[in-house]
VOTOR-152614 format. One line per 3 residues: number of its first residue (from 1); their letters; for each residue x, y, z of C-alpha. Coordinates in Angstrom, 1 decimal, always signed. Example, Ala and Ser with C-alpha at 12.3 -4.5 7.8 and 13.67 -1.06 7.14 Angstrom:
<dolos>
1> AS> +12.3:-4.5:+7.8 | +13.7:-1.1:+7.1
</dolos>
This chain:
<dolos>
1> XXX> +48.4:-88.6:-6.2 | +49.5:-86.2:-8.6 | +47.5:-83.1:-7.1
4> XXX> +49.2:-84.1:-3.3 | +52.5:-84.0:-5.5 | +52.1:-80.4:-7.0
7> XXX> +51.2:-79.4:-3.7 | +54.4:-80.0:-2.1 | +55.9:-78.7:-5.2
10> XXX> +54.2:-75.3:-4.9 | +55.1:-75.8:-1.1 | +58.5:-76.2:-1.8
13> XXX> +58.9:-73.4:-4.4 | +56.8:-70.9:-2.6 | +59.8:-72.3:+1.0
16> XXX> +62.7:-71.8:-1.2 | +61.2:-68.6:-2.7 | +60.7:-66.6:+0.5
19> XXX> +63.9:-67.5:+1.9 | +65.6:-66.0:-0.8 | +63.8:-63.0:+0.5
22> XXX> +65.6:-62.4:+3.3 | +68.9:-63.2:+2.0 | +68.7:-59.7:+0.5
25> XXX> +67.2:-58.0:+3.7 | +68.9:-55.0:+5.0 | +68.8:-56.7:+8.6
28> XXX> +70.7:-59.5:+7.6 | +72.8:-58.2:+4.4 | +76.4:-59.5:+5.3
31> XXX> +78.0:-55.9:+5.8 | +78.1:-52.7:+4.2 | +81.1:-50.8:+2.3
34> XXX> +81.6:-48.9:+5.3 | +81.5:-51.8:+7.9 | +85.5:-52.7:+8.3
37> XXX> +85.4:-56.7:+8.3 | +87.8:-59.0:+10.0 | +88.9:-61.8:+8.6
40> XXX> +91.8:-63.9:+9.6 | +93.7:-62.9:+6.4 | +93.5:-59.0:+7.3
43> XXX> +93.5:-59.8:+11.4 | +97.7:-58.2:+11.0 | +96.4:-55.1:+9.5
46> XXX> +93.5:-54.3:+10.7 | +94.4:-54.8:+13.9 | +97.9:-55.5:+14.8
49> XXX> +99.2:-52.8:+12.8 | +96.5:-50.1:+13.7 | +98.1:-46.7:+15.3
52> XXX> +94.7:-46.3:+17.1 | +93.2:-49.0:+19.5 | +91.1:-51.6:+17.5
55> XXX> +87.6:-52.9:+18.9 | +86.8:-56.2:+17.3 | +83.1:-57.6:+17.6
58> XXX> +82.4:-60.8:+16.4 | +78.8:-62.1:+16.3 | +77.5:-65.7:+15.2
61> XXX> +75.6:-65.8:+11.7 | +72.7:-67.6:+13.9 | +72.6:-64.7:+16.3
64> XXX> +72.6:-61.9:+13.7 | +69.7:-63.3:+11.7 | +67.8:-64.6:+15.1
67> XXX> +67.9:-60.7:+17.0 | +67.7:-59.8:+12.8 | +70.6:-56.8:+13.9
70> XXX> +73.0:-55.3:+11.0 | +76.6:-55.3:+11.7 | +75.9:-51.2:+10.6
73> XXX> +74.2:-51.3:+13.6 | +76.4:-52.6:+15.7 | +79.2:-50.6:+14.3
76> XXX> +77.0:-47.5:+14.9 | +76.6:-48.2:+18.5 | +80.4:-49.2:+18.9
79> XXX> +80.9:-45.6:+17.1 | +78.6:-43.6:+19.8 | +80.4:-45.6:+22.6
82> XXX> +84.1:-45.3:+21.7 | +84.1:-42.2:+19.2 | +87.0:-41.5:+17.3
85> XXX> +89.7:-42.6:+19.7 | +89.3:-46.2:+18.7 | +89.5:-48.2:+15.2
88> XXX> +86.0:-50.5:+15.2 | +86.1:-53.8:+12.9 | +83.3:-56.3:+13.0
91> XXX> +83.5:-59.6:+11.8 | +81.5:-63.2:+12.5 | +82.4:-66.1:+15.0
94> XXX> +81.8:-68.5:+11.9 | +84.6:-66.2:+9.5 | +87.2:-65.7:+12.4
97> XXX> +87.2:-68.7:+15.4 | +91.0:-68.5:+16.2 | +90.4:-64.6:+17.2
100> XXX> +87.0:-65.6:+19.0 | +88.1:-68.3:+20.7 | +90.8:-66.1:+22.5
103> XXX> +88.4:-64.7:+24.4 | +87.0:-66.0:+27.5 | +83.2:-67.0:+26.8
106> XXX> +81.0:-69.6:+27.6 | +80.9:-72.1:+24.8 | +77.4:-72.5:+23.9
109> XXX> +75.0:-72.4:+20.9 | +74.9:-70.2:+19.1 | +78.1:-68.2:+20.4
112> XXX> +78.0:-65.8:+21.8 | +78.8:-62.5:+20.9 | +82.2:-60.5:+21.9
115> XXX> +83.8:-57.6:+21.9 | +87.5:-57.2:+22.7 | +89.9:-54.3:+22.8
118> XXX> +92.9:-54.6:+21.0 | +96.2:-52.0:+21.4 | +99.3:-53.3:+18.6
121> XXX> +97.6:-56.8:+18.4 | +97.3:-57.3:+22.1 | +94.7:-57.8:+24.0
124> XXX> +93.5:-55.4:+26.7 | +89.8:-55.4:+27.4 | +87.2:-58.3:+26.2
127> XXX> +83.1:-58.6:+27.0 | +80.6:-60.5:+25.5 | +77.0:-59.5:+25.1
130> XXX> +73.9:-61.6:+24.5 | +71.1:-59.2:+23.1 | +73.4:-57.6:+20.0
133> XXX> +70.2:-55.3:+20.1 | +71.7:-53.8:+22.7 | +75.2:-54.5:+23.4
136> XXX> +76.0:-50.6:+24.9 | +76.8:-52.2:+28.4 | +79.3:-54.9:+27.1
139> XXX> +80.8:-51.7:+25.5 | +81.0:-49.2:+28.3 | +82.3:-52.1:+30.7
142> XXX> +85.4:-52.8:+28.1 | +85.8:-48.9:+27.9 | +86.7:-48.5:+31.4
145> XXX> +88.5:-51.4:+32.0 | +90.8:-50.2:+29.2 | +91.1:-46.6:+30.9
</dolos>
């Protein structure tokens, strides 16, 4: 009894241990000091009062660490799409629901992920994208609707 009991001690430890891993992982590091974050408390100026247009992605916690994608990542490919013209500002569904339920998305589990175009706080442009591996097409679509 006492042997099947340090066993699922050590089984727990060695559980808790490893998942403590990845909460320190690069893939799945919340953000970066040069990833703008939304959160509803900076939503006015980071995007309503931006002179540039503002892309906003939001992406689920469950979606980042399932595809085990950066939010540097997806700010890099949001930078190659829209260059300089546009302000980008990532942020998660989980942080910011009012600004992702907004857009028009099926509601499923986990969310899905969006990207919206915003000029002075209103919105112009939204996608969503399911592979955040590879969200380029969401972008490009948003980009030429906003043209």
């Amino acid at each position: 009894m006492i042997v099947i009991g340090k066993k699922l001690i050590s089984g727990f430890l060695a559980l808790v241990v490893s998942s403590l891993m990845f909460l320190a992982s690069p893939a799945i590091a919340a953000t970066s000091s040069d990833v703008a974050t939304l959160t509803p408390e900076n939503f006015e100026t980071e995007v309503v009062q931006s002179d540039k247009p503002v892309v906003v992605i939001l992406i689920s916690d469950t979606t980042r660490e399932a595809f085990e994608v950066s939010l540097d990542k997806l700010k890099s490919e949001a930078q190659t799409t829209f260059g300089d013209n546009y302000k980008i500002v990532l942020g998660t569904v989980e942080a910011n629901p009012e600004t992702y339920y907004q857009t028009p998305v099926p509601r499923i589990y986990p969310p899905i992920s969006t990207a919206t175009i915003y000029e002075k706080g209103t919105k112009v442009a939204s996608g969503f994208f399911i592979n955040p591996n590879d969200p380029k097409q969401a972008f490009e679509s948003i980009k030429e609707f906003n043209y």
